[in-house]
C-alpha positions in Angstrom: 11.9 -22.9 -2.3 9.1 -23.6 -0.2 5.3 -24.2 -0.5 2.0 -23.3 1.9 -1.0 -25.7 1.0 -4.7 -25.8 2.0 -5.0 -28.9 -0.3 -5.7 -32.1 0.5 -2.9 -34.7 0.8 -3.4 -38.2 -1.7 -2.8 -41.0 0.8 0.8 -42.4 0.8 2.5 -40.1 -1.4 3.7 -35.8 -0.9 0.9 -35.2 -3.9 -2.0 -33.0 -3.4 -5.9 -32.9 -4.8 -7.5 -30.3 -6.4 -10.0 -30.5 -2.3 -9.2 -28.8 0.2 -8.2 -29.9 3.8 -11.4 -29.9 5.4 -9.7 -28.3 8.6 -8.8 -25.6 7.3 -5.1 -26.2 8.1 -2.0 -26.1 6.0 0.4 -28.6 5.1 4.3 -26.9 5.1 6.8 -28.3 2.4 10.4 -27.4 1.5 12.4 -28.3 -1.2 15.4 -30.3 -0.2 17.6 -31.2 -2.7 15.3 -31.3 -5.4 12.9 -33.0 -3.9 9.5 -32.2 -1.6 9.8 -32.7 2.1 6.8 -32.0 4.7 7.0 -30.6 8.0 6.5 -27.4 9.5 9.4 -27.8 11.9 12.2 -28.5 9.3 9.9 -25.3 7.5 10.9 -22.9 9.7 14.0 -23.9 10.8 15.0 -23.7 6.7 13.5 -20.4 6.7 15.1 -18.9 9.1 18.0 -20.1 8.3 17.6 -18.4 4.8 17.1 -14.9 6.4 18.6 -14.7 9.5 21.9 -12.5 9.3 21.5 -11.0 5.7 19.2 -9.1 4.0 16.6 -11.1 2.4 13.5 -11.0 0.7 10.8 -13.5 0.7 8.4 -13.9 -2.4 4.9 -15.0 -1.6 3.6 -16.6 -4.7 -0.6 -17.1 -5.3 -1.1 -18.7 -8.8 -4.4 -18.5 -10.5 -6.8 -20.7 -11.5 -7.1 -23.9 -13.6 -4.3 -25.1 -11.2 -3.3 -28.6 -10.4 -0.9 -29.3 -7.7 1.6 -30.6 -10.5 0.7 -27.2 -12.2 1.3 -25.1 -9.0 4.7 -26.7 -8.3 5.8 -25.6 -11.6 4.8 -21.8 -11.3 6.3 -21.7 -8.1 9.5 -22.8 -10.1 8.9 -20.1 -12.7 8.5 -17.4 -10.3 11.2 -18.8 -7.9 13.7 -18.9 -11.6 12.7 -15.7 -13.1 11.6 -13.3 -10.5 12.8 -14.3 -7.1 16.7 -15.4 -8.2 17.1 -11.7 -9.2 16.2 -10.3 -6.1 19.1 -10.0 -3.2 18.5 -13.1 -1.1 15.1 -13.8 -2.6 13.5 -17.0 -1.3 9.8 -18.3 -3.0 7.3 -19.2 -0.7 4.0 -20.5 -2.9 0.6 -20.8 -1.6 -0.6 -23.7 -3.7 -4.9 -23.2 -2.7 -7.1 -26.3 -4.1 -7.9 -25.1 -7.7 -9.5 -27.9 -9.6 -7.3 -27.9 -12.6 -9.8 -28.1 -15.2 -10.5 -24.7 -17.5 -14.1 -25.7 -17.1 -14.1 -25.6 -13.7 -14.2 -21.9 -13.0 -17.2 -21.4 -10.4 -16.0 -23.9 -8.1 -11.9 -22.5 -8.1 -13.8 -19.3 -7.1 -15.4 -20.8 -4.4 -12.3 -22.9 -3.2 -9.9 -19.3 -3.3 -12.8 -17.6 -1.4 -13.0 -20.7 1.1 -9.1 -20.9 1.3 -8.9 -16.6 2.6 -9.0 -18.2 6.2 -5.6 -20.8 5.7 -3.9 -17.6 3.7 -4.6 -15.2 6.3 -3.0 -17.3 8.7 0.1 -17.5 6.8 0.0 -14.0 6.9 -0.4 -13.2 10.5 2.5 -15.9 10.4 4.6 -13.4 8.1 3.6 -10.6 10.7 5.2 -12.4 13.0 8.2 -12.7 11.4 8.7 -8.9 10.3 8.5 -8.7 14.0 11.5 -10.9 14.7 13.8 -10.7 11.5 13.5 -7.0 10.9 16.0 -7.2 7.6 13.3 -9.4 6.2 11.3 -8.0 3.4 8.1 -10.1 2.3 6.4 -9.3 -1.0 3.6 -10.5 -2.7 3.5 -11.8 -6.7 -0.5 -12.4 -6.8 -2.0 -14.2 -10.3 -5.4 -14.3 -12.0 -8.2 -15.7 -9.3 -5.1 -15.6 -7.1 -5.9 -12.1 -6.7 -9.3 -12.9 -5.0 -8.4 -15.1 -2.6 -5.6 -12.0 -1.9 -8.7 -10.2 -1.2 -10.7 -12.2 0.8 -7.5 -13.2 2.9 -6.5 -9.3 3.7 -10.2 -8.6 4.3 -10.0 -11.7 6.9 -6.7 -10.5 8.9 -8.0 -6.8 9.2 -11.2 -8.3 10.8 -9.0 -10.2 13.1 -6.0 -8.1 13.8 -7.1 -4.6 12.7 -5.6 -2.6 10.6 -1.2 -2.2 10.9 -0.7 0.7 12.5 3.2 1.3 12.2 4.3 -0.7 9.3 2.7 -2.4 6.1 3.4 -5.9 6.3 4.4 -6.2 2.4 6.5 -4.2 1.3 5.2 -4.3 -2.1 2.5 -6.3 -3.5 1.8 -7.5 -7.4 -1.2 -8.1 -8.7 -0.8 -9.6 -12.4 -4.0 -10.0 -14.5 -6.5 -9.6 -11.5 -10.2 -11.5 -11.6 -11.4 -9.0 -9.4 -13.8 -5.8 -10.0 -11.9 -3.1 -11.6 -13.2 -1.3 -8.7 -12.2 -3.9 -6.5 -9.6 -1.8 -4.2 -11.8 1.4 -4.3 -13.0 1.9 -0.2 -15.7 -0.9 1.0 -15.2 -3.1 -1.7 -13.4 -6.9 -1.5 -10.3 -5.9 -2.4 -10.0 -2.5 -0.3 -8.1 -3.7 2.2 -4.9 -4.9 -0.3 -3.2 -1.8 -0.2 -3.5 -1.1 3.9 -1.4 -3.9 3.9 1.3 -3.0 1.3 3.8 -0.3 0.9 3.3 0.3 -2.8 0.2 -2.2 -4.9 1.2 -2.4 -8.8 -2.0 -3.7 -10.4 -0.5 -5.1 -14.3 -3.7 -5.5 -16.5 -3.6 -6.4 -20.5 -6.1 -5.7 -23.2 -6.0 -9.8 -24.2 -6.3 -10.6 -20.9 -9.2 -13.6 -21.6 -9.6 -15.5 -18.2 -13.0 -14.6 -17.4 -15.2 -16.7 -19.3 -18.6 -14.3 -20.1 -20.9 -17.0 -18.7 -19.5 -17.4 -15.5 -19.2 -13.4 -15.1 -22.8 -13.9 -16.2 -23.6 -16.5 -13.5 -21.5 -14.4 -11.1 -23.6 -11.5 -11.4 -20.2 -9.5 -12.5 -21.5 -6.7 -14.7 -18.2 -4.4 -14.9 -14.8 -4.4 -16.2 -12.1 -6.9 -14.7 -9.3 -5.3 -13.5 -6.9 -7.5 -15.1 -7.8 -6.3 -18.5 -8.7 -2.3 -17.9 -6.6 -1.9 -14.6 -8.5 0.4 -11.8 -11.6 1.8 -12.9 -10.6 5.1 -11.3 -7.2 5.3 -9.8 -8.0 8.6 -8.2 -10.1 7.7 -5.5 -7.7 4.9 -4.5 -5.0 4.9 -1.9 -2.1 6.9 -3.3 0.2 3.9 -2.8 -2.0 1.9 -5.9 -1.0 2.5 -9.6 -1.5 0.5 -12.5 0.6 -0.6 -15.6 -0.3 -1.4 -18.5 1.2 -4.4 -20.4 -1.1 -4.7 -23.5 1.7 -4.5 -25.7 3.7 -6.7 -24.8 1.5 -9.7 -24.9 -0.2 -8.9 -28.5 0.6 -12.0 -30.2 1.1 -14.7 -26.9 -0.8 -18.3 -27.7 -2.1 -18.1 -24.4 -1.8 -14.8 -23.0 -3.3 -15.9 -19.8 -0.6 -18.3 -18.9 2.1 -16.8 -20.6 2.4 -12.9 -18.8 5.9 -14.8 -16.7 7.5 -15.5 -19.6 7.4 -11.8 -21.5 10.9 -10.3 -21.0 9.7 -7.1 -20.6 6.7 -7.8 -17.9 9.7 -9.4 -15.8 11.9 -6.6 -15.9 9.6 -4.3 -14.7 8.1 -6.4 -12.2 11.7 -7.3 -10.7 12.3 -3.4 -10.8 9.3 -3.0 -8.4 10.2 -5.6 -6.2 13.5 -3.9 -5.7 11.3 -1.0 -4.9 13.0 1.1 -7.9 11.0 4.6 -8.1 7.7 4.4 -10.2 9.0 7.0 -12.3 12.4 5.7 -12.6 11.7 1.8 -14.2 12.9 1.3 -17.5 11.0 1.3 -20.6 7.8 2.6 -18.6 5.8 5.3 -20.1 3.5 7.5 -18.0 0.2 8.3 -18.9 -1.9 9.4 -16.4 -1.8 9.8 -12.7 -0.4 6.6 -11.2 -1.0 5.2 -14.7 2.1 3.8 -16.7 2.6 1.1 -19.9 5.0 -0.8 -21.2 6.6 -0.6 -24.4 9.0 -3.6 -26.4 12.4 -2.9 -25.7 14.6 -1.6 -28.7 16.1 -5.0 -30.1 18.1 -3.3 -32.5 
C-alpha cells in the first residue's frame, strides 16, 4: 500500500497535521513491512515494481471529511482489505488531503479539499504518465464524501492545464460514494463536469440516510439543492452517457453511522468490486434497473 499527502509533516516523527504543506507539495510514503517509510524514490521504485510485467490495477483512494491522518491511514487499509485485494494485482494508493478531523469542522475541510485540487492534480498528471509507460496498468478511482469535491476541483485543474484526453480516459473507472457535491454537479459547466472526460465509466452510489451535510453549513455555503450523495444525479439524461447512478438506500437502513459505515455493507462492496472489474452495468449481481442509467441495490437472499 502506498499513500500521497498534501499534509503537513509533525517534526521528528512520519505523522501528519490536519494543515496542509504550505508548498503545495506532496510527501510520498509506502508501506514496508508494516510500517510507514517516506521517500518518493523508494515510491516509485515499489510501484513499479508492483506493475511492471503483470496486469495490475492501481486503486486511488480520496477519503472524506472529518479525517485525521491516523483516520486516513486506516481507510486506506479498509479499502486496500476489502476492495483492492479482490481485484487482479490491485495495489492502494491513498491521497490523505489535510482534513481537520473534527465533525465540527466542516467549512474549513471544504476549503482544505478545494485548496489541495492543485497537489491531486499533480498526482494525476503523474498517473498520466504512467498509463503512458506501463500500458497493462489500469488506475481507478474509489472517491468518498467531501473527497468527491476535491475530485472535482482536481479534474477541473488538469483539463485547464493539459486539456482535455484526446485518445484515452485516464481512469478506467471512477467511484464516487456518497458525494458532497451538487446533484447537478457533473451536468456540463458545473465543478464536477469534467469527472467523467476523465473516466471510462463514473458510478455515482448515493443513499436516502446519507447525513453528512450538516443544514447550516449548506446554509452558510449558499448550497440550495439536493446533494448528490443522497438523490444521485439530478438528471442523468443530460449527462455524459458514460455516468450512471446506483442506489444503495437499502442497504444502509439501519447503519449507526451510515456516513462512515457504506465500506463495510457486504452488498455495497460487491457491487463496487464488480465495477472495478469493469463487469457490464447490466450484468452486476443483485442490481435492479430503474431508469436510464439508473440502478439499486437490493439485500442479498440470506436464506
Amino acid at each position: 500500500m502506498f499513500i500521497v499527502t498534501n499534509r503537513k509533516r509533525l517534526p521528528g516523527s512520519l505523522t501528519f497535521s490536519g494543515k496542509r504543506r504550505s508548498d503545495n507539495k506532496v510527501s510520498y510514503l509506502s508501506i514496508v513491512e508494516g510500517g510507514l517509510v517516506e521517500g518518493s524514490a523508494l515510491f516509485k521504485k515499489s510501484l513499479f515494481e508492483a506493475t511492471s510485467n503483470r496486469s495490475a490495477t492501481i486503486v486511488i483512494a480520496i477519503h472524506g471529511y472529518n479525517t485525521s491522518w491516523e483516520d486516513s491511514v486506516r481507510w486506506f487499509r479498509v479499502v486496500d482489505d476489502f476492495i483492492t485485494s479482490r481485484l487482479d494485482g490491485g495495489i492502494t494508493v491513498g491521497f490523505s488531503w489535510p482534513s481537520d478531523g473534527d465533525p465540527v469542522a466542516y467549512l474549513s475541510d471544504r476549503q482544505e479539499a478545494r485548496d489541495s485540487a492543485q497537489s491531486l492534480a499533480a498526482a494525476i498528471m503523474a498517473g498520466i504518465g504512467m498509463i503512458k509507460r506501463e500500458c497493462q496498468t489500469e488506475i481507478v478511482v474509489v472517491s468518498y464524501s467531501m473527497g468527491n469535491y476535491l475530485l472535482a476541483e482536481a479534474t477541473s485543474t488538469v483539463s485547464q492545464l493539459l486539456g482535455k484526453p484526446a485518445s484515452y480516459p485516464v481512469f478506467s473507472e471512477i467511484i464516487l460514494v456518497a458525494a458532497d457535491l451538487d446533484d447537478n454537479a457533473l451536468e456540463p459547466g458545473n465543478v464536477g463536469s469534467e469527472i467523467p472526460v476523465f473516466a471510462r465509466r463514473v458510478t455515482v452510489y448515493h443513499s436516502a440516510h446519507y447525513k453528512a451535510l450538516a443544514a447550516s453549513a449548506a446554509k452558510r455555503l449558499g448550497i440550495q439543492g439536493g446533494r448528490l450523495g443522497r438523490r444521485g444525479p439530478a438528471n442523468v439524461g443530460v449527462l455524459p452517457q458514460n455516468v450512471m447512478a446506483v442506489d444503495c438506500s437499502t442497504l444502509t437502513v439501519g447503519e449507526g453511522n451510515v456516513h462512515s459505515s457504506y465500506f463495510h455493507v457486504s452488498g455495497l462492496l460487491d457491487d463496487i468490486v464488480s465495477t472495478l472489474r469493469s463487469v457490464d452495468r447490466d450484468h452486476v449481481s443483485n442490481r435492479n434497473k430503474v431508469g436510464d442509467r439508473r440502478y439499486s441495490l437490493t439485500k442479498k437472499d440470506e436464506s
